[in-house]
N, C-alpha and C positions, 0 to 999 in steps of 0.2 A: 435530282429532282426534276421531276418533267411539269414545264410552266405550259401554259394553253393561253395564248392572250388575241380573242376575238375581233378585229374591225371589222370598217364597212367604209367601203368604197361608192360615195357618193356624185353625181355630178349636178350641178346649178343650171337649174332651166332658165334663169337671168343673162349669164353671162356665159354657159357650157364652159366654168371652171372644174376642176377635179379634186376635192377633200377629201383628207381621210379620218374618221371618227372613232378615238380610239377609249372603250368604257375606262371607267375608274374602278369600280366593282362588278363583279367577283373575277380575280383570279385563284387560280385552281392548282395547288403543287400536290405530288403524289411519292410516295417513296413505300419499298416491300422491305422486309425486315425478316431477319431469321432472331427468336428468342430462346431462350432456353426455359425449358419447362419448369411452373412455378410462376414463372413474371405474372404478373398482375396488376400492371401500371405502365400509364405510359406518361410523362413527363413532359410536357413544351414547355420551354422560356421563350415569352414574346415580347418585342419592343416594341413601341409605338411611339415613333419619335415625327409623327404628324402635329398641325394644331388642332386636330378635330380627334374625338371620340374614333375608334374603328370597329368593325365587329367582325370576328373570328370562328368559323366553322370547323368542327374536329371530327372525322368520321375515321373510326378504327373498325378493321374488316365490314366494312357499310353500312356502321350503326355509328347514330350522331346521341349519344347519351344524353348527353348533358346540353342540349338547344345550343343556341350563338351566344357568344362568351362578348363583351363589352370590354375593348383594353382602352381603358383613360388615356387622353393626349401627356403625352410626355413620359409615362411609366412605362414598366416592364416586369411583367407580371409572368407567375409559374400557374399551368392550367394542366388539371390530371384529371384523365381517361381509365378506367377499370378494362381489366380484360380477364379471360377467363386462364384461372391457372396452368389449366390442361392444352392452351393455344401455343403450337412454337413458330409460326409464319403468321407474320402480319401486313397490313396494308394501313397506310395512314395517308387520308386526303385530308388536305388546308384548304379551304375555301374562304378567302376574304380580301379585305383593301389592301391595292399594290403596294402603300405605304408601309404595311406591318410588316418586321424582320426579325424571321423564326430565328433565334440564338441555338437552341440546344433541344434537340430530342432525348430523353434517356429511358431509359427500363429499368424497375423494378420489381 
């Protein structure tokens, strides 16, 4: 899974100290898939073992079907993706809070 995690490189007109500011949202993981003809789903388990609410983006071959998904603090929840039967290469980007950790991707 290829992670993308943006900063910015700041300096202080007070004291010309040097910080670095690193987001909390969005990061971005990406993975390609070969399926076999027929599948028609795509399966995430996520966990969300923060104290806060997270919100979770699913874009299979560059369509986000189903908007931003809501996974409750503490749970761990299954979210499914439709795909077309006739698809056997896929592409699946995660877009959401560093906190959340994808368990399991499966096909069906």
């Amino acid at each position: 899974m290829l992670l993308r995690v943006g900063c910015l490189l700041q300096e202080s007109k007070d004291d010309h100290s040097i910080f670095w500011d690193f987001p909390v949202f969005p990061l971005t993981g990406l993975f390609w898939a070969r399926v076999p003809k027929g599948t028609t789903e795509v399966i995430t388990k996520v966990e969300n073992p923060t104290e806060e609410s997270a919100e979770l983006d699913i874009e299979v071959n560059g369509k986000n079907s189903a908007g931003t998904d809501v996974i409750p603090s503490g749970k761990t929840i299954s979210l499914r993706r439709g795909i077309s039967p006739d698809t056997t290469e896929v592409s699946i980007k995660y877009t959401g809070h560093k906190g959340l950790v994808i368990l399991e991707t499966a096909f069906q």
